[in-house]
N, C-alpha and C positions, 0 to 999 in steps of 0.2 A: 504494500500500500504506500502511495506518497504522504507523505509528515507534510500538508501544509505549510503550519506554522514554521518545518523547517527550511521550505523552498522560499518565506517571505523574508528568513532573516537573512537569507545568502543572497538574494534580491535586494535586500535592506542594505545587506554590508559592501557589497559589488560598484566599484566605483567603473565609469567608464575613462577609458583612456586612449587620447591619440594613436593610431598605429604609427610605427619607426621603424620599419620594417617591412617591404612587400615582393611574392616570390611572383614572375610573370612568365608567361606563356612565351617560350621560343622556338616553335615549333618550325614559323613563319621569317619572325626578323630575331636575327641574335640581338640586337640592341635598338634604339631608338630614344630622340630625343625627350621622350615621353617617359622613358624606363631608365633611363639614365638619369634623369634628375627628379623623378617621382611625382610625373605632374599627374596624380591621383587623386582622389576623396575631394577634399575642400581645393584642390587646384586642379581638378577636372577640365573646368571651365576655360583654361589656356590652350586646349589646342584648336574647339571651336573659334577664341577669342583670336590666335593665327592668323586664323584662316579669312577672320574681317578684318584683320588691321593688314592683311597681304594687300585686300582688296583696295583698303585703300592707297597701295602706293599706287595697285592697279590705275587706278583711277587718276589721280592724280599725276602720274607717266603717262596717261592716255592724253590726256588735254595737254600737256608742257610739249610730248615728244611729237605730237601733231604738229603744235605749230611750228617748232622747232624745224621738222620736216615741210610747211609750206615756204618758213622765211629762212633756213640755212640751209634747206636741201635735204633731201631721202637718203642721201649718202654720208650727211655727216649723224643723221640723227638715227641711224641702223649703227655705225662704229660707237656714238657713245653711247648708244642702250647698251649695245654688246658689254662695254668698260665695265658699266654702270654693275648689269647682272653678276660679272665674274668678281669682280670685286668684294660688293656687300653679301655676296652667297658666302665665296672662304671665309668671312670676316664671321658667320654666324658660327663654324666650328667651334674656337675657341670659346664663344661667350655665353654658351648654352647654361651654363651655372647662373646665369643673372638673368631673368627672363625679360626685364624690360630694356636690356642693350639686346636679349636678340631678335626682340618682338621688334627694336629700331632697322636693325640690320633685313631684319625680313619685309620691312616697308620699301627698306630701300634698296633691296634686291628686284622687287617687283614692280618697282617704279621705272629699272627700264627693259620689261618686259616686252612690250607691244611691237617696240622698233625690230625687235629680235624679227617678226614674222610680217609686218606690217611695211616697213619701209621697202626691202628687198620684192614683196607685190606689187609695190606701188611704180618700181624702175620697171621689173618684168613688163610690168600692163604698160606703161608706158613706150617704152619701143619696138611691142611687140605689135602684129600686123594687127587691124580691128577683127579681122574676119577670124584670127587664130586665137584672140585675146582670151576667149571660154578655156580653150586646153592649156592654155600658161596655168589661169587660174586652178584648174585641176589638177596639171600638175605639183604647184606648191600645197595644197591640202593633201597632194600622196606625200608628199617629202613629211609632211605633218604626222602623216595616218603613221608613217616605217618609223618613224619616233615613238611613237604611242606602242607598236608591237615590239621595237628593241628593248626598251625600257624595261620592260616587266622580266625581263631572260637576264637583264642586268643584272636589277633588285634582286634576283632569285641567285645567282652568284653571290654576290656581296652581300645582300641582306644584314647590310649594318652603317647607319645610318651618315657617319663622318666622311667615311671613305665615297658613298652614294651622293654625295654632295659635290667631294671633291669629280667625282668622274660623270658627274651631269655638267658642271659648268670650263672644265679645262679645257676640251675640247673647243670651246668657240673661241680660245687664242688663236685659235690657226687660223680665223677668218681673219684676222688682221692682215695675216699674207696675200689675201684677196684685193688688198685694196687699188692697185692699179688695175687687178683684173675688173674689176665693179664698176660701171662706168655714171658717172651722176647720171640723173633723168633729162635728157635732151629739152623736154616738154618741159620741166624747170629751169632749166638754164635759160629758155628763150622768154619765156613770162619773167624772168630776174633781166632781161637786156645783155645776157652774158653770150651769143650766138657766136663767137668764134668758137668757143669751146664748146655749145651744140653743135658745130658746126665737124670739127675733128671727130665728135661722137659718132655723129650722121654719118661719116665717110666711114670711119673706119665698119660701119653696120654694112651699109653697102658692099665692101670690100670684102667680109666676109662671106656675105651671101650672092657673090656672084651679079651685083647687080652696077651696072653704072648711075652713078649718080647726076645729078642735073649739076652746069658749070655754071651756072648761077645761084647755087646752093645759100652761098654765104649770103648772096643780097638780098636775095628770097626772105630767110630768117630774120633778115634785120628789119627786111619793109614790114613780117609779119608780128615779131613786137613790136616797132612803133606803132602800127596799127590797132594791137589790141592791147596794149597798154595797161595790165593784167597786175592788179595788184594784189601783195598777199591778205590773206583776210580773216577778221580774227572769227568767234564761233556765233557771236549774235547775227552774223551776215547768211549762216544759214535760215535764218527767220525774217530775212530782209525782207522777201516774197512770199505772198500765199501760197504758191505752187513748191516751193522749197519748204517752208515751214510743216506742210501735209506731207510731203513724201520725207522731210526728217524723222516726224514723227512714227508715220506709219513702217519702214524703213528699222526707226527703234522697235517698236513693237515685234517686230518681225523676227530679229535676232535678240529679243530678250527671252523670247517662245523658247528657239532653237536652243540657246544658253543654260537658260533653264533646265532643259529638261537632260542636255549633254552634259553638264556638270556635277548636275547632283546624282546623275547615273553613276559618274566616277565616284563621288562622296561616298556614295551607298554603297562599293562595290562590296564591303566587307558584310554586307547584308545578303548576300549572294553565299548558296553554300559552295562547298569544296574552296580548292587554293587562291588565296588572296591572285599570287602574281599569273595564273592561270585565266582566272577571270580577267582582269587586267590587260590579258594577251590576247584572249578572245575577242575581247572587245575593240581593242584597238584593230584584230584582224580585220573586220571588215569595214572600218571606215574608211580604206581604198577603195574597195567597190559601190561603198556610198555616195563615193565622192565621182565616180566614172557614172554611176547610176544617174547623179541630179544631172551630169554634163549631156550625157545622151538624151535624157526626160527634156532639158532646158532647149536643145536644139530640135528635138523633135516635136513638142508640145508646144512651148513655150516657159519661161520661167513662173507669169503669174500661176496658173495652173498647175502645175509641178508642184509649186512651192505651198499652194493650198491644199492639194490632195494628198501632199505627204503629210503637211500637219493634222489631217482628219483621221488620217489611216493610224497614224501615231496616238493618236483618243481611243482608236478601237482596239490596240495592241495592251496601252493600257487599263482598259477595264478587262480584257483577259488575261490579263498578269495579276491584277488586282483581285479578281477570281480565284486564281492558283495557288497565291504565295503561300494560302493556310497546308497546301498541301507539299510546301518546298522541306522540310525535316519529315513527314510520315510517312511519305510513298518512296517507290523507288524509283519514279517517274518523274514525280513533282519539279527536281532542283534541275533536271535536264531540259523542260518543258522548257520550263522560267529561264535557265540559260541563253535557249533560243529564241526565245521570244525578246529578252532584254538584246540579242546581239541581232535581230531585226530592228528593234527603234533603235539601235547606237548608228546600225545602217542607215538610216532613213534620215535620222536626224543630222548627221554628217552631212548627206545630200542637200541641204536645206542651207546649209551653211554653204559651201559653192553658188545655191542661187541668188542666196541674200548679196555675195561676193559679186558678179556677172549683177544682177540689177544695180547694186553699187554704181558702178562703173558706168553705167545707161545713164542713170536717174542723173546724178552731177556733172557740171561742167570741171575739168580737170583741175582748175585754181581750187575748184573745193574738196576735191578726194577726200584729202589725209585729214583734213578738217572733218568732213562727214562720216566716216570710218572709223575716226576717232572718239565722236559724237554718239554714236550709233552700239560700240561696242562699252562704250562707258557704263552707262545701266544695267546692263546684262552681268557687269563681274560682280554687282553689290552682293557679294559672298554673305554679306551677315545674313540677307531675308533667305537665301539660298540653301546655306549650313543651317538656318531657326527648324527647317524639319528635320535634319538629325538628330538633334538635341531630342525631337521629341520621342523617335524610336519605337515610330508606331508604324510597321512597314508599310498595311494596308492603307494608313491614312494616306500617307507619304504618297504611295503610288494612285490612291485616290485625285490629290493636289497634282502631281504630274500629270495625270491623265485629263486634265480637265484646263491645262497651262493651254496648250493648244487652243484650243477652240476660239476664244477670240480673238488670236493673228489667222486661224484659217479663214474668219470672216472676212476679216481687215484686207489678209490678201488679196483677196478675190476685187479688192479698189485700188490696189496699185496698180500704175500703167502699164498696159502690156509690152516690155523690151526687145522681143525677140524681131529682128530688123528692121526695129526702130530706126529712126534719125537722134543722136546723142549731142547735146549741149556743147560749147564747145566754151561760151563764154561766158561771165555771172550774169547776163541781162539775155541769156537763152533760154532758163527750166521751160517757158511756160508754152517751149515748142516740144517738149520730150513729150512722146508716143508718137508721133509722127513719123510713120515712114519713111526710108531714106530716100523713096524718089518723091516725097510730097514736104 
């Protein structure tokens, strides 16, 4: 029989006391900045807490390295993001014992994130022909996707977190060796008045592709900046216009859908059963063919369409994942289902990301790109509303909210203009001819 009265005095006498001591799963990772410095129990709260103050360097390198990129050029602000990341990333090795030097460091690691993928699209689409400019873009989102499948085969090697830092960011010292191969944006040097030096760009393009170029090249370029007289512009100038101010917005909408639901995929993945860096690998496997998927859809369909019927298809993937998950630990079926289906929307939702990319590039006249792109991906990183459904660790709800992220940019899109052989803007006082045809 249980004594009561003697389970109230041990109750009674039983003081609670901090733990100092905790033993952690390393089935996975040998180590982690989490396990190494004990951010457990009452300091749980620091790695969700990361993962928003990342956001914010995001955010804030998204608007600096924009402008940066219309008034110094895509080439100086791709080298200093490059600086900027390999720098403040080592820097966070050492200082993981102080959380608020490395919560600083990890601000300012991701503050020059963007230029990393951003600037080097911006030259591609730049000199590259109009009619091939969709496969440039598809190309640099495969270069993205074999990052996303290397990655995980890394982690799974090393699986220990100082060294995984060290060998994600050393690597892009060598792009410094690139820097005469990289040539600035022609289309920027002639809107800055600099046309000799688009001018040697121009030639040497020519030269390699076999084409002759026109011997009036230089005076061409000069009469075509004086002429449009192209000034850099800061971000209220996308709301100069009704017609730019609608497609900024709707534009936003569009990639905060796709962000949404492609990030917090990743966030969750550990919500996913069997191996963390497996899942991880899966997933990344097929955002190549998400990304060849939207490129064919975009030229064969059109982008608005495309980009609406993926986000619809993506609502219906998630209420039948949202169906399943109760049966992802009880069957033997369940976590395979739900694999495939989650490595269907990682597909689809990739795809969507190429289109937002290619109507980009329609919707704005070229002085605004790296400003609209910059503008556009901003909202989408606010990691805090993004990581608030981890916290909550309710799977169902979770994918509940996913599934339902969609639905009003599938709406939305369906009132963007249609791009596909559109006539594209060329100067800021052109939006309000975009959808226009190019023989109209």
């Amino acid at each position: 029989m249980l004594d009561v009265n003697a389970t109230k005095r041990i109750q009674n006498d039983t003081e609670l006391a901090a733990c100092s001591a905790w033993s952690y799963d390393t089935s996975e990772f040998l180590d982690t900045a989490v396990t190494e410095n004990d951010w457990v129990c009452q300091k749980a709260h620091y790695t969700p807490d990361l993962f928003t103050l990342a956001v914010v360097g995001l955010i804030l390198g998204t608007f600096v390295f924009s402008t940066i990129a219309d008034f110094f050029g895509r080439k100086t602000s791709f080298y200093v993001g490059t600086a900027t990341v390999i720098i403040f990333t080592l820097c966070m090795i050492p200082t993981s014992y102080n959380f608020h030097i490395f919560a600083f460091f990890k601000v300012a690691a991701a503050f020059g994130m963007l230029p990393l993928f951003q600037s080097p699209l911006n030259i591609l689409c730049e000199i590259s022909n109009v009619s091939k400019r969709g496969y440039v873009i598809c190309y640099a989102c495969l270069a993205w996707s074999l990052g996303n499948i290397a990655f995980p085969l890394v982690g799974y090697l090393i699986a220990s977190w100082k060294p995984l830092k060290v060998v994600s960011v050393v690597p892009l010292a060598f792009l410094f060796f690139t820097w005469k191969l990289l040539p600035e944006s022609p289309r920027w040097l002639v809107s800055k008045g600099r046309t000799k030096e688009a001018t040697v760009i121009l030639k040497k393009i020519a030269e390699t592709n076999d084409v002759i170029h026109p011997l009036i090249l230089d005076r061409g370029l000069k009469n075509y900046s004086e002429s449009t007289k192209e000034q850099s512009m800061g971000y209220l100038s996308l709301f100069g216009s009704s017609v730019l101010a609608i497609r900024t917005i709707l534009m936003t909408i569009g990639f905060t859908a796709s962000a949404f639901v492609y990030y917090q995929m990743v966030i969750n993945v550990s919500n996913m059963a069997g191996n963390t860096f497996l899942n991880l690998f899966l997933l990344g496997l097929v955002e190549g063919p998400g990304n060849m998927l939207g490129t064919i859809m975009a030229n064969k369909i059109g982008r608005r369409w495309t980009h609406s019927g993926l986000l619809l298809f993506n609502s219906v993937l998630f209420a039948a994942v949202m169906g399943l998950v109760q049966f992802q630990y009880t069957t033997t079926w369940g976590s395979a289902v739900i694999s495939f289906l989650c490595m269907f929307l990682k597909m689809n939702i990739s795809a969507t990301f190429v289109l937002l990319t290619f109507r980009q590039w329609k919707c704005f006249p070229p002085v605004f790109v790296s400003l609209a792109l910059g503008s556009v991906l901003s909202f989408p990183k606010h990691q805090h509303w993004r990581s608030l459904l981890h916290r909550i660790g309710n799977n169902r709800f979770e994918i509940s909210i996913l599934g339902h992220v969609p639905h009003l940019p599938d709406g939305l899109c369906r009132h963007l203009i249609p791009t596909r052989n559109s006539w594209r803007p060329s100067l800021p006082d052109d939006p309000g001819r975009i959808g226009q045809t190019s023989s109209g």
